[in-house]
Structure formats: C-alpha cells, structure tokens
Predicted model as a PDB file, atoms N, CA, C, CB and O in Angstrom, pLDDT in the B-factor column:
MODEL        1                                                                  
ATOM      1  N   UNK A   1     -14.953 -29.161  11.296  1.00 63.00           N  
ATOM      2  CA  UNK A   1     -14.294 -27.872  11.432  1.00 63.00           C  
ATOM      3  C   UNK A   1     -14.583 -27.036  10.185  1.00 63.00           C  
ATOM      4  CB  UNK A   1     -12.760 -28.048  11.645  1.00 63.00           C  
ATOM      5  O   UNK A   1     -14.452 -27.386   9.012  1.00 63.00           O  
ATOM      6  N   UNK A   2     -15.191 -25.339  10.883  1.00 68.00           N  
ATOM      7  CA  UNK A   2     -15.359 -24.739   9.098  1.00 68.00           C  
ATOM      8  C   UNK A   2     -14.138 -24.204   8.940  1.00 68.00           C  
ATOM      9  CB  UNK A   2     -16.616 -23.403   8.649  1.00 68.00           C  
ATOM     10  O   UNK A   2     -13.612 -23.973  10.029  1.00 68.00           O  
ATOM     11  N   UNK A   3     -13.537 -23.940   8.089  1.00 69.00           N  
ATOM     12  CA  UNK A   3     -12.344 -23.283   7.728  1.00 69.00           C  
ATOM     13  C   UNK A   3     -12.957 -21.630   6.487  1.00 69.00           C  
ATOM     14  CB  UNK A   3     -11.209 -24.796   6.810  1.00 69.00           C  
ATOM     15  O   UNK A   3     -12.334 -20.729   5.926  1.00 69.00           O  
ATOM     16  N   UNK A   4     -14.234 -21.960   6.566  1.00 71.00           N  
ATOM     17  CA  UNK A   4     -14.778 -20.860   5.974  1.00 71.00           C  
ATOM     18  C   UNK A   4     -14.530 -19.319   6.648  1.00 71.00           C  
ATOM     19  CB  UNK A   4     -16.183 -21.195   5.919  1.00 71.00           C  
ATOM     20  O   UNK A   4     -14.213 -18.995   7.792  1.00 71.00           O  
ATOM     21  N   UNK A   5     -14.798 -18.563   5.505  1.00 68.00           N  
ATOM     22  CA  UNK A   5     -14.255 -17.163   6.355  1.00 68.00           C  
ATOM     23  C   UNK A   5     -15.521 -16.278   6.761  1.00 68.00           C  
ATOM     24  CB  UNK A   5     -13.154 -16.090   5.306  1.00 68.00           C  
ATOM     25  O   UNK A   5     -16.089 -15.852   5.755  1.00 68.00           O  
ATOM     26  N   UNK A   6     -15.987 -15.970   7.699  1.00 73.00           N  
ATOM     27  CA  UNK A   6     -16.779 -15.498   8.612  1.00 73.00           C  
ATOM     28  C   UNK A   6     -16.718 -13.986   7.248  1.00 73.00           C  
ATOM     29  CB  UNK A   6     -16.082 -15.450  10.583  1.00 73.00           C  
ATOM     30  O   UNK A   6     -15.675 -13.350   7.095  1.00 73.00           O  
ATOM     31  N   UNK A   7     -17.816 -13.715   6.546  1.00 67.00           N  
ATOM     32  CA  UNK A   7     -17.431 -12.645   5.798  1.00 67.00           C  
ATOM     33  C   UNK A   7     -18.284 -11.214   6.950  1.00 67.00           C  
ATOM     34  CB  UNK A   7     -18.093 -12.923   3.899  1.00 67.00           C  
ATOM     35  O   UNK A   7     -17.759 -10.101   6.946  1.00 67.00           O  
ATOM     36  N   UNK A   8     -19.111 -11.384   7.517  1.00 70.00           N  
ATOM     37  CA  UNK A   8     -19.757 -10.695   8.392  1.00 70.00           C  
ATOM     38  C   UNK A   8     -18.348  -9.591   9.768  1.00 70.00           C  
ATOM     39  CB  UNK A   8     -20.875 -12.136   9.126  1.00 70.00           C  
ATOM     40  O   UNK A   8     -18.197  -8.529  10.371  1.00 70.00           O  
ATOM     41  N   UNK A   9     -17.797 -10.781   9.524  1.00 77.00           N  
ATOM     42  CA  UNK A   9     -16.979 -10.407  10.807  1.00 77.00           C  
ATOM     43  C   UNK A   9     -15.801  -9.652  10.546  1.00 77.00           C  
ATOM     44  CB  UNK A   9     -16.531 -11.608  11.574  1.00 77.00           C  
ATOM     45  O   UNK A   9     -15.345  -8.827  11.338  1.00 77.00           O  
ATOM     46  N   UNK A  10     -15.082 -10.056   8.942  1.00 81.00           N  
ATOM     47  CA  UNK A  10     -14.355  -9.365   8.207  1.00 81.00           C  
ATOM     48  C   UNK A  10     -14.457  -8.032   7.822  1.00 81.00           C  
ATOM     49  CB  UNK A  10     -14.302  -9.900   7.392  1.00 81.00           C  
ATOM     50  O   UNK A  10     -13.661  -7.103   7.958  1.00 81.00           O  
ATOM     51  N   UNK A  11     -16.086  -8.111   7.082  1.00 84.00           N  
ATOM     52  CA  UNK A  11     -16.495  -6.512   7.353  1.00 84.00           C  
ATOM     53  C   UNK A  11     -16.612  -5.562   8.706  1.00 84.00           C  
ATOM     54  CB  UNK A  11     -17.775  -6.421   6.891  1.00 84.00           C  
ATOM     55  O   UNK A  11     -16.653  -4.339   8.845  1.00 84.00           O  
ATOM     56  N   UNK A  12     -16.644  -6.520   9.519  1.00 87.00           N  
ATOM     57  CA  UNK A  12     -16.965  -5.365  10.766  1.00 87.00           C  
ATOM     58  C   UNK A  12     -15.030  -4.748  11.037  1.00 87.00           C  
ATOM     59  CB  UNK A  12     -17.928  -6.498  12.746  1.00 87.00           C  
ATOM     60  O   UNK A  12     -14.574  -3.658  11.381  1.00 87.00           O  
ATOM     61  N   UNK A  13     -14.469  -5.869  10.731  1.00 88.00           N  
ATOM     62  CA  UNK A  13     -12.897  -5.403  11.252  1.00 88.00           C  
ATOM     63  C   UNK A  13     -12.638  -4.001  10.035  1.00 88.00           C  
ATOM     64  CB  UNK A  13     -11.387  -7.090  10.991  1.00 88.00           C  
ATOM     65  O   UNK A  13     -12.374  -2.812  10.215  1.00 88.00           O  
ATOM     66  N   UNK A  14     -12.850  -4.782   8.849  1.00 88.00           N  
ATOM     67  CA  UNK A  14     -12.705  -3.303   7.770  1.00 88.00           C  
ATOM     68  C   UNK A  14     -13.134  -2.057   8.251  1.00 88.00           C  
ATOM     69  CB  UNK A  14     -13.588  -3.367   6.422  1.00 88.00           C  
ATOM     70  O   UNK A  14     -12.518  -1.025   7.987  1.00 88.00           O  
ATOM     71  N   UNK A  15     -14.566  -2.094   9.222  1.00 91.00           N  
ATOM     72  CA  UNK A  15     -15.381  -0.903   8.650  1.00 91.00           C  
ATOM     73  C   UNK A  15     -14.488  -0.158  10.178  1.00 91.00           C  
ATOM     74  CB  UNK A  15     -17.635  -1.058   8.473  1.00 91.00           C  
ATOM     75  O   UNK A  15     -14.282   1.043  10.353  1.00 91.00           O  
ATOM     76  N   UNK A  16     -14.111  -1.241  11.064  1.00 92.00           N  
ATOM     77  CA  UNK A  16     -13.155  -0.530  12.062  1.00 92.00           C  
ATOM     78  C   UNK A  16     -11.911  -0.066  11.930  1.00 92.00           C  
ATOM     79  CB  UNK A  16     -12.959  -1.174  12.957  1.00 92.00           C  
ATOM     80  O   UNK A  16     -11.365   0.934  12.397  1.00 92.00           O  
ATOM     81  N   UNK A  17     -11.570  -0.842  11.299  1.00 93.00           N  
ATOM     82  CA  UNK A  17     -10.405   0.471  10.470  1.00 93.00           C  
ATOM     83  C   UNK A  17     -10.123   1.314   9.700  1.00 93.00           C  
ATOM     84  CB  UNK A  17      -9.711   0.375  10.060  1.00 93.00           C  
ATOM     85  O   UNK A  17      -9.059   1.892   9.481  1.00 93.00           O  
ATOM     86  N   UNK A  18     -11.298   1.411   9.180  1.00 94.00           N  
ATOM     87  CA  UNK A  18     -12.046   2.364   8.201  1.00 94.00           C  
ATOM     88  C   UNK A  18     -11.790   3.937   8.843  1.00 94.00           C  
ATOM     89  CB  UNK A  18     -13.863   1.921   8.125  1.00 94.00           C  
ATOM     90  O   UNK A  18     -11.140   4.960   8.625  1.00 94.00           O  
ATOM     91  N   UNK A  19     -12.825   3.339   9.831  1.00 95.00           N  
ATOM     92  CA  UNK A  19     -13.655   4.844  10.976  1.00 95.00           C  
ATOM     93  C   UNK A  19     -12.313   4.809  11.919  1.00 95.00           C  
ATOM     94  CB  UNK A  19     -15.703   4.366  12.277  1.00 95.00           C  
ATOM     95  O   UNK A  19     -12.256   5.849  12.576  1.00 95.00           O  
ATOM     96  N   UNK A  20     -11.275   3.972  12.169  1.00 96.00           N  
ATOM     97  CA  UNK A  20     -10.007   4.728  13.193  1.00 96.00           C  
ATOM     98  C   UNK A  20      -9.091   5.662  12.209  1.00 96.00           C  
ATOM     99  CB  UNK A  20      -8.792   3.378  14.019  1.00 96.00           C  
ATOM    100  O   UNK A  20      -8.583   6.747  12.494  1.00 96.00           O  
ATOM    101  N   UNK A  21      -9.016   4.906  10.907  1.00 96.00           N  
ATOM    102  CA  UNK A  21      -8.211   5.833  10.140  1.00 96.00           C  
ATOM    103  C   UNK A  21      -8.746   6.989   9.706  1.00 96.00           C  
ATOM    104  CB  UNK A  21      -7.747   5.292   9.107  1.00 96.00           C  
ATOM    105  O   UNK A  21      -8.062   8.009   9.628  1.00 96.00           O  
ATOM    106  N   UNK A  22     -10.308   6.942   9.305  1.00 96.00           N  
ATOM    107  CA  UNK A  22     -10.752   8.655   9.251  1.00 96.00           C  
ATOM    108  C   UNK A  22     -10.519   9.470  10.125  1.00 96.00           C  
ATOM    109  CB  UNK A  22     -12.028   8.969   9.191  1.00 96.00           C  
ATOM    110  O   UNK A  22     -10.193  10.594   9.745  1.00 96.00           O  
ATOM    111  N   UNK A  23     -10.590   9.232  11.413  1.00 97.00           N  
ATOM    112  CA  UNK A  23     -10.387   9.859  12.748  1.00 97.00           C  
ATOM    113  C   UNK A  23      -9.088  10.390  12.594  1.00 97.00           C  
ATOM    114  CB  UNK A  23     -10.504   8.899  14.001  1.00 97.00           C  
ATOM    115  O   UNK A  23      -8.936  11.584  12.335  1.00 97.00           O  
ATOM    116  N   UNK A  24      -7.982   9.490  12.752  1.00 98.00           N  
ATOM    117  CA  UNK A  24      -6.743   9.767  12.737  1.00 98.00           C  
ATOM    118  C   UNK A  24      -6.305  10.966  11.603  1.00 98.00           C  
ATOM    119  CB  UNK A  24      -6.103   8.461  12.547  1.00 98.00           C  
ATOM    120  O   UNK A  24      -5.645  11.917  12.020  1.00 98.00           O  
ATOM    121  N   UNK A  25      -6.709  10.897  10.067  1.00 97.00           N  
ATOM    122  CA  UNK A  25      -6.339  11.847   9.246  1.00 97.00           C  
ATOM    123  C   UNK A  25      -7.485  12.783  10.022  1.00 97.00           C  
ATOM    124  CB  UNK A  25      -6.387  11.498   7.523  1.00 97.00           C  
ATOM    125  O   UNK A  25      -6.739  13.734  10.253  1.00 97.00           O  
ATOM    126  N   UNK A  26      -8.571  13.128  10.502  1.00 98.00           N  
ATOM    127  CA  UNK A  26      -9.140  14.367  10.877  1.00 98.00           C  
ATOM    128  C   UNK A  26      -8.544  15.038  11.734  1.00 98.00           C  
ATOM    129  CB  UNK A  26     -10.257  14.294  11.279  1.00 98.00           C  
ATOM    130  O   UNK A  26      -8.630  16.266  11.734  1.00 98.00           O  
ATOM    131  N   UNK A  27      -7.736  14.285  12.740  1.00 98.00           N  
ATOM    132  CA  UNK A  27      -7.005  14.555  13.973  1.00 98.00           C  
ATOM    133  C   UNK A  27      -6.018  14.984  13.535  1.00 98.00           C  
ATOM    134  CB  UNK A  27      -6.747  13.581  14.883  1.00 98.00           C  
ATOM    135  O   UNK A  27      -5.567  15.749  14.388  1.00 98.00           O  
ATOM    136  N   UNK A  28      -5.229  14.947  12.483  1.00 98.00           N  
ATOM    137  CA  UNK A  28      -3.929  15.199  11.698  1.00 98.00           C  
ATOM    138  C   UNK A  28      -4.025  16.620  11.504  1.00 98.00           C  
ATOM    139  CB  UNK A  28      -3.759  14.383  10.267  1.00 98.00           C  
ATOM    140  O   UNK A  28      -3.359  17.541  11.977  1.00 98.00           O  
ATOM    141  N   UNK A  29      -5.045  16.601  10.666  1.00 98.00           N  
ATOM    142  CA  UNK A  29      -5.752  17.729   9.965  1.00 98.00           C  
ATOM    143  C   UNK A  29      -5.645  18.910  10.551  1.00 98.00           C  
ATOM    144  CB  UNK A  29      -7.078  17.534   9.807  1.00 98.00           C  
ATOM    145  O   UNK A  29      -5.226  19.955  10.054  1.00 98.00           O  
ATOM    146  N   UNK A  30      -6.173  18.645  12.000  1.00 98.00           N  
ATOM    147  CA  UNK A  30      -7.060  19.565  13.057  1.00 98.00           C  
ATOM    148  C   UNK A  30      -5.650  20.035  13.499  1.00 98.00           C  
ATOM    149  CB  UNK A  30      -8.274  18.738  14.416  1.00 98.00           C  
ATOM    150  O   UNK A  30      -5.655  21.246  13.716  1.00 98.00           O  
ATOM    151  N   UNK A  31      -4.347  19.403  13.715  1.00 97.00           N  
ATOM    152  CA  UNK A  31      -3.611  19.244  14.227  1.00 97.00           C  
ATOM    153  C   UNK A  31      -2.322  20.268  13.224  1.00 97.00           C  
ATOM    154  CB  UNK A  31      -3.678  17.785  14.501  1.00 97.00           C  
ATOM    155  O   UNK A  31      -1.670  21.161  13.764  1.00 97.00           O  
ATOM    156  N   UNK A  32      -2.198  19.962  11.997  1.00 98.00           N  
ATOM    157  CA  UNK A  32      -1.848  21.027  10.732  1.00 98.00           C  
ATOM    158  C   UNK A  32      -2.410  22.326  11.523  1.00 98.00           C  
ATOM    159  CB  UNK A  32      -2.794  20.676   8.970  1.00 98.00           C  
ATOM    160  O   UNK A  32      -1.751  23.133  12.179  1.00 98.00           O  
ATOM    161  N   UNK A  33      -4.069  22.308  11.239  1.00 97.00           N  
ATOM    162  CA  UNK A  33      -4.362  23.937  11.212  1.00 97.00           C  
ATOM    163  C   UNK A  33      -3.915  24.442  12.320  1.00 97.00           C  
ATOM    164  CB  UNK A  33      -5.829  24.408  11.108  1.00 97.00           C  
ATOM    165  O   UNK A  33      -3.161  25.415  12.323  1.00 97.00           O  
ATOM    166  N   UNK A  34      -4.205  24.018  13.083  1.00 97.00           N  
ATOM    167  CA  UNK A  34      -3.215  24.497  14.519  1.00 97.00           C  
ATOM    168  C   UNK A  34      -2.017  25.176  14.290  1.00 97.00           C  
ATOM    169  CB  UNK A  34      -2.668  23.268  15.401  1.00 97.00           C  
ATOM    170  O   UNK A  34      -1.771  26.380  14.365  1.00 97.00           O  
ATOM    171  N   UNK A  35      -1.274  24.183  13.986  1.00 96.00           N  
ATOM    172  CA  UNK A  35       0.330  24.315  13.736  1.00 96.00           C  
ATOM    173  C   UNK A  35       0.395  25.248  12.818  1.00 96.00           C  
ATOM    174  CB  UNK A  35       1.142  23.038  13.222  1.00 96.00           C  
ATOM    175  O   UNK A  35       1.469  25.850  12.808  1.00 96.00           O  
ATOM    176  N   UNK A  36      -0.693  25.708  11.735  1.00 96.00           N  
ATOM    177  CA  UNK A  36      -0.078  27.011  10.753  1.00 96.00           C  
ATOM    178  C   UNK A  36      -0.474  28.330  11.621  1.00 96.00           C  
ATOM    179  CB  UNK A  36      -0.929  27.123   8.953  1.00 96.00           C  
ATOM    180  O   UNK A  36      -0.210  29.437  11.153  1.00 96.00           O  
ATOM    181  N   UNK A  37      -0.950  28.237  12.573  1.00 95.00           N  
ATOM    182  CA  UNK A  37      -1.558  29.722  13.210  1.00 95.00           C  
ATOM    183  C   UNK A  37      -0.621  29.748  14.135  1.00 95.00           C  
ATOM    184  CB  UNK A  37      -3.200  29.877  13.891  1.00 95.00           C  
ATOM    185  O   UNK A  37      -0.702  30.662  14.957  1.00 95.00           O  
ATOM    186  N   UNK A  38       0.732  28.575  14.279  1.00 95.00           N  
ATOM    187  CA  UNK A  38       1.452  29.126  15.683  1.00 95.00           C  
ATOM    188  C   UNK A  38       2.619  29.937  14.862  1.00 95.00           C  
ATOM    189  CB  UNK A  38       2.158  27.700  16.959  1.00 95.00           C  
ATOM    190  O   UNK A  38       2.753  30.477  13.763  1.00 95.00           O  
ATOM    191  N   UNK A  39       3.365  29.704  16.026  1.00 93.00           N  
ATOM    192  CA  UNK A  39       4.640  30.869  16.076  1.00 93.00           C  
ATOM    193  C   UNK A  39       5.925  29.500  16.246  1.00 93.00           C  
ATOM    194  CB  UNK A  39       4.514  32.360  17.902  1.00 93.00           C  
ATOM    195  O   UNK A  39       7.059  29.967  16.137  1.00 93.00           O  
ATOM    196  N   UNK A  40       5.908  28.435  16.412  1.00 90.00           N  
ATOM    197  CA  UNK A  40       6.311  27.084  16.608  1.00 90.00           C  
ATOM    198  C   UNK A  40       7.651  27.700  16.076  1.00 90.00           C  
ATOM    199  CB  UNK A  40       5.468  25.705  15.808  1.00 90.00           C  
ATOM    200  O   UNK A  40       7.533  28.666  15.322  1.00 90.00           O  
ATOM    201  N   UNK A  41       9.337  27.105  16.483  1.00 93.00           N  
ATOM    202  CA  UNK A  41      10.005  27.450  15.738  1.00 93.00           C  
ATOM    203  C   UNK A  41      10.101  26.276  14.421  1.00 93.00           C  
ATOM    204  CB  UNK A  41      11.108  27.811  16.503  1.00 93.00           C  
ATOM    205  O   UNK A  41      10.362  26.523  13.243  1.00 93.00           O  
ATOM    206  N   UNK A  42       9.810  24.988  15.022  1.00 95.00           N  
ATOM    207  CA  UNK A  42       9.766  23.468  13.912  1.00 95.00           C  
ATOM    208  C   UNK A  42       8.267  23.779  13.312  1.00 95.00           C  
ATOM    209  CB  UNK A  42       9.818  21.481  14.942  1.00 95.00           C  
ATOM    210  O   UNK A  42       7.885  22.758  12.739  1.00 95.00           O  
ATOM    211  N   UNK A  43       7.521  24.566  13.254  1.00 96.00           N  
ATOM    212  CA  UNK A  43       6.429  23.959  12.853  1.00 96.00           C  
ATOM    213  C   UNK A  43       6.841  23.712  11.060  1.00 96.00           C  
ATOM    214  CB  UNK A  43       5.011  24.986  13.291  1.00 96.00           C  
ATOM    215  O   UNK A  43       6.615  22.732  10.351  1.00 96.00           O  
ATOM    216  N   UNK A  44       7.240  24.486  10.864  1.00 96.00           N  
ATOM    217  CA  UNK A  44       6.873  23.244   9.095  1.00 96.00           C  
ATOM    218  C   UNK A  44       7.870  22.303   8.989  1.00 96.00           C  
ATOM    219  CB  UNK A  44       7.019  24.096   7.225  1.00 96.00           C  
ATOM    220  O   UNK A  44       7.750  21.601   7.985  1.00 96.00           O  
ATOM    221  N   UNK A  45       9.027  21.999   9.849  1.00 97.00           N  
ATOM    222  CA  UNK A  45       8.897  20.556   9.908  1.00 97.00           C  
ATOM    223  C   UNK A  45       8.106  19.842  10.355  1.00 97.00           C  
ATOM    224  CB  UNK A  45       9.603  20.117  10.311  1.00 97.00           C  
ATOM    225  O   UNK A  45       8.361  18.674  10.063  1.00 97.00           O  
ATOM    226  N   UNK A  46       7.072  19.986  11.053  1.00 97.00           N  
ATOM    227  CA  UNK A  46       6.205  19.104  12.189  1.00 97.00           C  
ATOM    228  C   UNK A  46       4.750  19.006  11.013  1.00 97.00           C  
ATOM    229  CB  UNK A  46       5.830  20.214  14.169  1.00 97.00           C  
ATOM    230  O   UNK A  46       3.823  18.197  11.062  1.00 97.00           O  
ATOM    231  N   UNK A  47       4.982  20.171   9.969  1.00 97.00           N  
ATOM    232  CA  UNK A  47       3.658  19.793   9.529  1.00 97.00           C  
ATOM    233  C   UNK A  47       3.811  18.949   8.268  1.00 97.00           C  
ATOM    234  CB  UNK A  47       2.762  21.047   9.275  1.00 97.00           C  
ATOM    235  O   UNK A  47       2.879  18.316   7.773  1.00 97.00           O  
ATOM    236  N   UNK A  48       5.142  18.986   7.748  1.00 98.00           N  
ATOM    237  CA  UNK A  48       5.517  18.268   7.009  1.00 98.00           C  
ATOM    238  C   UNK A  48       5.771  16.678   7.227  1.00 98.00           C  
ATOM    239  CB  UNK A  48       6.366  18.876   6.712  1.00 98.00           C  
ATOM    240  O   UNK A  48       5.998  15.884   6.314  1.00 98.00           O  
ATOM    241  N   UNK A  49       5.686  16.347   8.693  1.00 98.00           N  
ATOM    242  CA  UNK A  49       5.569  15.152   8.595  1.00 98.00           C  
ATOM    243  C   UNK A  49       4.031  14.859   9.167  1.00 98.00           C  
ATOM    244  CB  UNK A  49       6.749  14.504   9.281  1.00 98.00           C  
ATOM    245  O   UNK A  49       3.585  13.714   9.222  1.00 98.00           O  
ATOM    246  N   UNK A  50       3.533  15.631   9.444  1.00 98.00           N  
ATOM    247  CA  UNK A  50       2.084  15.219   9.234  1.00 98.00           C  
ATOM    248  C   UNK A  50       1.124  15.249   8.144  1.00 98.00           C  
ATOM    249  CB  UNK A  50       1.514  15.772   9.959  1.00 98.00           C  
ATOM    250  O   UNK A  50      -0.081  15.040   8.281  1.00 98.00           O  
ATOM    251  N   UNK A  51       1.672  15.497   7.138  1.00 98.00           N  
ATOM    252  CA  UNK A  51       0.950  15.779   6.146  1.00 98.00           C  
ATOM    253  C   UNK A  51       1.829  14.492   5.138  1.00 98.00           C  
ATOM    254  CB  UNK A  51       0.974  17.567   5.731  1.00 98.00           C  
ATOM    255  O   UNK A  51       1.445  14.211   4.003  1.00 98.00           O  
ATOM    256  N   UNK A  52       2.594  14.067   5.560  1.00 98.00           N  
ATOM    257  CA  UNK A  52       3.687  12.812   5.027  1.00 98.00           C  
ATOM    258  C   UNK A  52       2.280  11.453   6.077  1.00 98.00           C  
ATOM    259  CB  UNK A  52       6.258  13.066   6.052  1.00 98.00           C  
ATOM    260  O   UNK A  52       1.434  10.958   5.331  1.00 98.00           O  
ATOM    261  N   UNK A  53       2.228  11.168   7.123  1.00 98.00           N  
ATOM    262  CA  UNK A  53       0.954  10.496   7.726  1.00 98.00           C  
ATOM    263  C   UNK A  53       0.171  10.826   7.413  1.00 98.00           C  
ATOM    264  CB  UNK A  53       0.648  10.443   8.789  1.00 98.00           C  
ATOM    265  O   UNK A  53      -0.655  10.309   8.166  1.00 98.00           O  
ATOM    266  N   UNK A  54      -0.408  11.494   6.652  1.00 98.00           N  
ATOM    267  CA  UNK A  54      -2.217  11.662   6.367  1.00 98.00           C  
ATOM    268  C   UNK A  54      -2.294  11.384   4.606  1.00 98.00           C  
ATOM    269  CB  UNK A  54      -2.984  13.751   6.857  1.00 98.00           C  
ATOM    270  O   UNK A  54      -3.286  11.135   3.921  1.00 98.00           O  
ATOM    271  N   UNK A  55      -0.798  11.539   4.182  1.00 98.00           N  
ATOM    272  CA  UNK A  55      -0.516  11.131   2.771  1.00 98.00           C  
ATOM    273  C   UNK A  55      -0.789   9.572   2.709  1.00 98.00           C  
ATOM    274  CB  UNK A  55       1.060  11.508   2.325  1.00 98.00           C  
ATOM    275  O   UNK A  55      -1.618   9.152   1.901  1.00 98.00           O  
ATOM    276  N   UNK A  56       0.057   8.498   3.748  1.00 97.00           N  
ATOM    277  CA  UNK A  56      -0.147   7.669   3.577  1.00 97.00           C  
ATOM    278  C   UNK A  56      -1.117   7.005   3.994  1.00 97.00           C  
ATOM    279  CB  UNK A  56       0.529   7.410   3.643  1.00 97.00           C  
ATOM    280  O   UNK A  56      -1.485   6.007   3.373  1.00 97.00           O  
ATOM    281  N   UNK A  57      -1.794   7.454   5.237  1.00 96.00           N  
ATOM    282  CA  UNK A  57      -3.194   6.854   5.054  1.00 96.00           C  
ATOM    283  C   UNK A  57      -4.111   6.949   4.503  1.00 96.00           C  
ATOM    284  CB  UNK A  57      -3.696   6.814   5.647  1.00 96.00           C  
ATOM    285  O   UNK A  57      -4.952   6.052   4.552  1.00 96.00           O  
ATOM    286  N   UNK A  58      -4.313   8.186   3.698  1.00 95.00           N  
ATOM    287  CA  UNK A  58      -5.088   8.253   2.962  1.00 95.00           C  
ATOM    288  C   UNK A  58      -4.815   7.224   1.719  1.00 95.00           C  
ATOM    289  CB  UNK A  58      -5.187   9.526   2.763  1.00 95.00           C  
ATOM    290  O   UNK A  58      -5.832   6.849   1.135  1.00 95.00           O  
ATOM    291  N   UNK A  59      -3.417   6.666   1.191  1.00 96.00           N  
ATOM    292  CA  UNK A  59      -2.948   5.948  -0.204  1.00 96.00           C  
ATOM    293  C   UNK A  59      -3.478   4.650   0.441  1.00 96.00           C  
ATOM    294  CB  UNK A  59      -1.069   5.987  -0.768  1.00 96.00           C  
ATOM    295  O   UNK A  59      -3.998   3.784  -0.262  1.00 96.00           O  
ATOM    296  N   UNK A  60      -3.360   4.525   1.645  1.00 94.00           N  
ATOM    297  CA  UNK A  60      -3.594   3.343   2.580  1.00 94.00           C  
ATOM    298  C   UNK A  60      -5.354   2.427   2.120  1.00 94.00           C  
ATOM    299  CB  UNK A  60      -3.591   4.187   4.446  1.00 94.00           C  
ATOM    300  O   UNK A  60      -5.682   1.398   1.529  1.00 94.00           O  
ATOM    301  N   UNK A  61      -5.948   3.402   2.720  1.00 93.00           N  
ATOM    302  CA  UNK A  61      -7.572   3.592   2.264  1.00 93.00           C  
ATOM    303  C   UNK A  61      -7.884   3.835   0.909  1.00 93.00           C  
ATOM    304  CB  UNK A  61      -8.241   4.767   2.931  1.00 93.00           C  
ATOM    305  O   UNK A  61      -9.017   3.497   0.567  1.00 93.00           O  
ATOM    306  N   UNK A  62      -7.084   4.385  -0.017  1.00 94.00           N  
ATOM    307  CA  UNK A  62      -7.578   4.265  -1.113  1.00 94.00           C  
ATOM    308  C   UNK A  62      -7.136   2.768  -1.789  1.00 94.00           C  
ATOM    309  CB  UNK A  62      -7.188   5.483  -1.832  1.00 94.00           C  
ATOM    310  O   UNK A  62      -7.961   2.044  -2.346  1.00 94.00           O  
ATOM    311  N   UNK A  63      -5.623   2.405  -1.639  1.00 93.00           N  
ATOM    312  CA  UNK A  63      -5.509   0.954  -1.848  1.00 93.00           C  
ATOM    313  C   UNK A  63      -6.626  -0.141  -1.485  1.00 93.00           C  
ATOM    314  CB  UNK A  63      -4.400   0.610  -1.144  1.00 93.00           C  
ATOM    315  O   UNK A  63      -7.000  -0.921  -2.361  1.00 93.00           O  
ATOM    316  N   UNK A  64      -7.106  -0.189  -0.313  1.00 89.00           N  
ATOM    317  CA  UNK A  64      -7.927  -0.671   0.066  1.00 89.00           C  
ATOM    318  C   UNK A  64      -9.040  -0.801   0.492  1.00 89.00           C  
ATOM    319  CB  UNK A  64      -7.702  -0.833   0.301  1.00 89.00           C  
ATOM    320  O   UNK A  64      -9.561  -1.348   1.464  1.00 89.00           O  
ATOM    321  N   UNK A  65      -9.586   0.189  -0.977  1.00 88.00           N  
ATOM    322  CA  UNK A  65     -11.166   0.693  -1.586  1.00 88.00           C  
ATOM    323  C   UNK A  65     -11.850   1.191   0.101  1.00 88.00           C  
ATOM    324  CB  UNK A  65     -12.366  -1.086  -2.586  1.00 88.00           C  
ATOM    325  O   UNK A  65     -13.041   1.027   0.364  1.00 88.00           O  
ATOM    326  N   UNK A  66     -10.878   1.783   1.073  1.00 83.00           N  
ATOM    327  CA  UNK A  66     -11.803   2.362   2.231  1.00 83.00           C  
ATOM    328  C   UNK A  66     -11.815   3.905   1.896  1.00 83.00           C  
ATOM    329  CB  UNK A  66     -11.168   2.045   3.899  1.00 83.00           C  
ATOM    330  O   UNK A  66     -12.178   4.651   2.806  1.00 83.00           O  
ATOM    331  N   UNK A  67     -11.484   4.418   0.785  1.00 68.00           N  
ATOM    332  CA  UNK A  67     -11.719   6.155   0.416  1.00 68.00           C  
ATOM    333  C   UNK A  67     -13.192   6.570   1.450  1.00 68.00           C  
ATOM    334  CB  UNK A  67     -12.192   6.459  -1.786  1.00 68.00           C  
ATOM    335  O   UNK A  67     -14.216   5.947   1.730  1.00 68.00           O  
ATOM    336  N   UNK A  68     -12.736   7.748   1.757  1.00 54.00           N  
ATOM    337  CA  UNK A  68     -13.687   8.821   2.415  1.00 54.00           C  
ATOM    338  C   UNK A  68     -13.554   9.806   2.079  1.00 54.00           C  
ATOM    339  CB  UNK A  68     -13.710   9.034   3.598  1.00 54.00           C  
ATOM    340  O   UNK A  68     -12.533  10.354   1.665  1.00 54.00           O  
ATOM    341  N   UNK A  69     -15.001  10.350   2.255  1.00 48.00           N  
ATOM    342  CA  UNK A  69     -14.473  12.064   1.070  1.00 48.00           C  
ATOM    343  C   UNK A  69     -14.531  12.603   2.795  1.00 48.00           C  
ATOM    344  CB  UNK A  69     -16.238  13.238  -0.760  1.00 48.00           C  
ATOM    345  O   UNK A  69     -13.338  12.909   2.818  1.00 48.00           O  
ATOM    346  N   UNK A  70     -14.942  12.891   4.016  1.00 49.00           N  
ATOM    347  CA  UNK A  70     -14.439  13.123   4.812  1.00 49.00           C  
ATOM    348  C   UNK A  70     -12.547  13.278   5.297  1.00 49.00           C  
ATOM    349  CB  UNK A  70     -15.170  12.435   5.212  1.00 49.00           C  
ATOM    350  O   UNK A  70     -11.995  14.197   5.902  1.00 49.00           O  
ATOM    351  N   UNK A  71     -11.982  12.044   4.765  1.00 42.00           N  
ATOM    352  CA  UNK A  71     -10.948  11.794   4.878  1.00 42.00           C  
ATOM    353  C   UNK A  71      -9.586  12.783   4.181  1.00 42.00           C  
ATOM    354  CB  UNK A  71     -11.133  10.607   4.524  1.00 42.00           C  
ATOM    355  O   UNK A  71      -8.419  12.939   4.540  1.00 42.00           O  
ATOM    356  N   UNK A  72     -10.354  13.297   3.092  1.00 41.00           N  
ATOM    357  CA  UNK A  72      -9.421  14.017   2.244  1.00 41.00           C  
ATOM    358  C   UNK A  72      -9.426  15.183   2.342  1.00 41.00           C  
ATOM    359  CB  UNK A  72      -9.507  13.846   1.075  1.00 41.00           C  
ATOM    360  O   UNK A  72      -8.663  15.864   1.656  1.00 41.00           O  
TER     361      UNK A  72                                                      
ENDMDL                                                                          
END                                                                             
C-alpha cells in the first residue's frame, strides 16, 4: 500500500480552486459594477457584503500562495 501523496493530483485540485475562486471574485466584481449604476434601494448594503466575499477570497488565495493579479 502507497500512503504517498499523489503530488500531480494535488496540484490539479489547487489549480481548480484556484480558477473557481478567480471566477467567483470576477463574478463579484461584475456584480458590484452593476449594483453601483442601479437605483437598488439596499444596494450599498448588497455591495458591502460583496465586497466583504471578494475580501475574503481574495485573503483566502493569498494565504494560500493562489494570488491572481486578475483576481484583484
């Protein structure tokens, strides 16, 4: 039995959560600019907690050397 760690396979899970979490802060993002061009009566609460989620994934990815200059 190997009890060794498949390092190939580890990277592929990283680099997939890598590229869902860039997505997600772009989608955030896209999702802010929106919200500053409406007329929303919550919108800066709504953008304030999206910008509270794109805070922490981004601290997320930087903890865990996945930084993207896309991301920021």
């Amino acid at each position: 039995m190997n009890l060794t760690p498949n390092m190939h396979q580890f990277d592929s899970y990283r680099n997939h959560v890598k590229a869902r979490l860039v997505n997600e802060v772009v989608n955030l993002q896209q999702r802010v600019n929106q919200l500053q061009h409406s007329s929303s009566q919550n919108r800066e609460e709504i953008i304030s907690v999206y910008q509270k989620m794109i805070d922490q994934k981004q601290h997320f990815m930087r903890d865990w050397e996945m930084a993207d200059r896309r991301a920021r």
